[in-house]
C-alpha positions in Angstrom: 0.0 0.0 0.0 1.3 3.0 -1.1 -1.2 5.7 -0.3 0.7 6.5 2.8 3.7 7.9 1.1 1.3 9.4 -1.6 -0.7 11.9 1.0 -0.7 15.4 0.6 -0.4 16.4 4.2 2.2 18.9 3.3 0.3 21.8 2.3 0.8 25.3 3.2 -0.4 29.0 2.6 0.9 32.2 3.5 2.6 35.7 3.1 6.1 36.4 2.1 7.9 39.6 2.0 10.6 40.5 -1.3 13.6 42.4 -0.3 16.2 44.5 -2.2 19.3 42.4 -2.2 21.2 44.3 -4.8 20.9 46.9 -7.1 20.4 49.8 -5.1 16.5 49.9 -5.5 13.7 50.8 -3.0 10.8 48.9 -3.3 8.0 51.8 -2.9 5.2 49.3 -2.0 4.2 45.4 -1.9 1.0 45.1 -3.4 1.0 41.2 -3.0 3.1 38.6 -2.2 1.6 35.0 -1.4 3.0 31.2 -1.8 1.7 27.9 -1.7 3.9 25.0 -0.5 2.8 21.6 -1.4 5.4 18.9 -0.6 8.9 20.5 -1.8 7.1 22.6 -4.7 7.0 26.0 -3.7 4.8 28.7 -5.9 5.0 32.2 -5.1 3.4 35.1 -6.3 4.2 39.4 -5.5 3.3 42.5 -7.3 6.1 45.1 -6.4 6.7 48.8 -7.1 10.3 49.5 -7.3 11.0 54.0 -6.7 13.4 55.5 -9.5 16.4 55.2 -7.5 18.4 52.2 -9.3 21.5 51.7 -10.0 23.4 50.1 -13.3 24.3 47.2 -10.8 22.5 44.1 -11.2 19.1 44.1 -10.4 18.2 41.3 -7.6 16.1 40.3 -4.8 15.9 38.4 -1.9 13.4 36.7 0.9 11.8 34.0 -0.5 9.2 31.9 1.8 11.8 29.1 1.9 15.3 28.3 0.7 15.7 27.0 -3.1 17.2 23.5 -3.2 21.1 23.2 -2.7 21.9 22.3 -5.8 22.1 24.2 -9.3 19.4 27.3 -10.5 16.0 26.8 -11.6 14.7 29.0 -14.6 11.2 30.9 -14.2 9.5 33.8 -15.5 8.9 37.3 -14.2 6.7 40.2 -15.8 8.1 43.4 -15.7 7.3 46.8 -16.8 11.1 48.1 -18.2 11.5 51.6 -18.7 14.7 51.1 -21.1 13.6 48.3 -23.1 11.1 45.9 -24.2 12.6 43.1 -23.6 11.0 40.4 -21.7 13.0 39.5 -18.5 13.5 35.9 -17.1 13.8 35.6 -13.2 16.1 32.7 -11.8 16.4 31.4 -8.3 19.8 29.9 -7.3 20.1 26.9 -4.6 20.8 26.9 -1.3 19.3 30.8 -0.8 16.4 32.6 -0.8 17.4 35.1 -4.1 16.0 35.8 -7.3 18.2 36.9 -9.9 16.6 39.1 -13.4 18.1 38.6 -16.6 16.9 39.5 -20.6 15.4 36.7 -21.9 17.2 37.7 -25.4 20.6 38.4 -24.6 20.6 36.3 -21.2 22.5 39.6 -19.7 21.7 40.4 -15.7 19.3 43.1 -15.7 20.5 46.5 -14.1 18.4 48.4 -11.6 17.8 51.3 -13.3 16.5 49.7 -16.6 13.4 48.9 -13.9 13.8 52.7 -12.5 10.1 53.1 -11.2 8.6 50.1 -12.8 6.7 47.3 -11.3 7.8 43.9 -10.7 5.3 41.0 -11.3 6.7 37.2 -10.4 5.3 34.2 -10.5 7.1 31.3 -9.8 7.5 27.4 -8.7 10.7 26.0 -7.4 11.6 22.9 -5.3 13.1 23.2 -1.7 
């Protein structure tokens, strides 16, 4: 019988709170920022508002609901309205921490603070833990 080891009983719902990690930006406001956690798949969800205060550093953040898993970076996508370009951008999450990392989904190039000067920030994402 393997129903046992097949039970969802793993199942969680809550808040989460996105940080500037790097990149010299201010995020203005959080308009929403949920997860679900179901076994070691992790989906979260935020709306952000960044102020027009970047930098050309890298744009990042930090403070997800759980830590990635230790090994390698999982791919996912994140919405955002760019001020410099068009260009869609492509978040990743790296293992072992709790930081998302933006790059152009065209020229796979890190994505610099101020090209999101002012802009809002929409992520969804799953990654295992």
């Amino acid at each position: 019988d393997t129903a046992a080891a097949n039970a969802l009983d793993d199942y969680e719902e809550g808040t989460w709170t996105p940080t500037e990690r790097y990149g010299n930006v201010t995020i203005s406001s959080i308009n929403l920022a949920r997860y679900t956690k179901i076994g070691r798949v992790v989906h979260v969800f935020a709306y952000i508002v960044l102020d027009s205060d970047g930098s050309a550093s890298e744009f990042e953040l930090e403070g997800l609901p759980f830590n990635v898993a230790s090994q390698g970076y999982e791919v996912c996508i994140a919405q955002c309205s760019v001020n410099t370009s068009g260009e869609a951008i492509i978040a990743r999450v790296q293992g072992g921490t709790d930081d998302i990392y933006f790059t152009s989904a065209l020229s796979q190039i890190a994505v610099a603070a101020n090209d999101i000067d002012g802009g809002h920030v929409m992520i969804s994402l799953t990654y295992t833990v």
